[in-house]
ZAMARGU-4260 file (C-alpha; in steps of 0.2 Angstrom, whole numbers, plus 5000, padded with zeros to 4 digits):
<rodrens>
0) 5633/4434/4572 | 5625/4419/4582 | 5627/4411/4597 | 5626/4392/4599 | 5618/4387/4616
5) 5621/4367/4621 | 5607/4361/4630 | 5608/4343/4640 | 5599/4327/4631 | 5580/4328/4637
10) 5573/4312/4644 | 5558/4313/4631 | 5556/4321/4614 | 5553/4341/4619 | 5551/4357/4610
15) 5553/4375/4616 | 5562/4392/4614 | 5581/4398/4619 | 5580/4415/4624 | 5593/4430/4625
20) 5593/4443/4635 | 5602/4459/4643 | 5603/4461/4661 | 5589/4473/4661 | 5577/4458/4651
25) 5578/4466/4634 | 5578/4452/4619 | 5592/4451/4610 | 5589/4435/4601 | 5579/4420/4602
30) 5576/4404/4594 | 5564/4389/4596 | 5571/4369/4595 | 5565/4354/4595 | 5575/4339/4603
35) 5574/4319/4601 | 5573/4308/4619 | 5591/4305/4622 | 5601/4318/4610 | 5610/4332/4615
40) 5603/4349/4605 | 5613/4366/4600 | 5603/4379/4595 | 5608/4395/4586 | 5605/4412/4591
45) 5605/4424/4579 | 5609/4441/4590 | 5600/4458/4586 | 5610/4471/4577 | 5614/4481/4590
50) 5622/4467/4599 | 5633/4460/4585 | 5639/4479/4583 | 5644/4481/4600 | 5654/4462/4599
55) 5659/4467/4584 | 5670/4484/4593 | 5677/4473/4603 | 5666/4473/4620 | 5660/4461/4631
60) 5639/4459/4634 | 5632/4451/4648 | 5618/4441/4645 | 5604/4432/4653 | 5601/4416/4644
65) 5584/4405/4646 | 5576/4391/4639 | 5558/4386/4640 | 5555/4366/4638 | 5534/4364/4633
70) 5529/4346/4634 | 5511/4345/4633 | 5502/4356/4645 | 5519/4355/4656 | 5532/4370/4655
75) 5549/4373/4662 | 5563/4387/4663 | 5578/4388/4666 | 5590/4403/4666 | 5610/4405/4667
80) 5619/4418/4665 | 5635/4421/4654 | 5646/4435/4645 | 5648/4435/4626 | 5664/4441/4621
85) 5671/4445/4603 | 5679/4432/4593 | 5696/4432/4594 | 5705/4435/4575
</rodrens>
């Protein structure tokens, strides 16, 4: 199971990492991206097996998601938090 994470359009071209985390900070997932000056990115998470199990029995997981832009010798985080529920079927 993934998790598609939207990120804004950047005002240069960028690369980085989307990173997903429990509450505690444990990974569950992460993923690194690259993104064009001006266009919008979604980047794919795949979660870790545990995660997907417990998704998968019907709970709800809060995460902690952040993603780290490198341009150069510049880097920036940001960090949002959110709840992964199960697909509906």
């Amino acid at each position: 199971m993934t998790v598609a994470i939207a990120l804004k359009p950047f005002d240069r071209d960028v690369k980085g990492k989307v990173t997903v985390a429990d509450t505690k900070g444990r990974a569950l997932g992460s993923k690194a991206y690259s993104a064009r000056q001006g266009k919008a990115v979604s980047v794919k998470v795949r979660l870790n097996a545990a995660t997907r199990r417990a998704l998968s029995r019907g709970r709800s997981v809060k995460v902690k998601l952040t993603a780290t832009v490198v341009n150069g010798r510049t880097t920036l985080s940001r960090r949002a938090n959110a709840t992964l529920r199960a697909q509906a079927r």
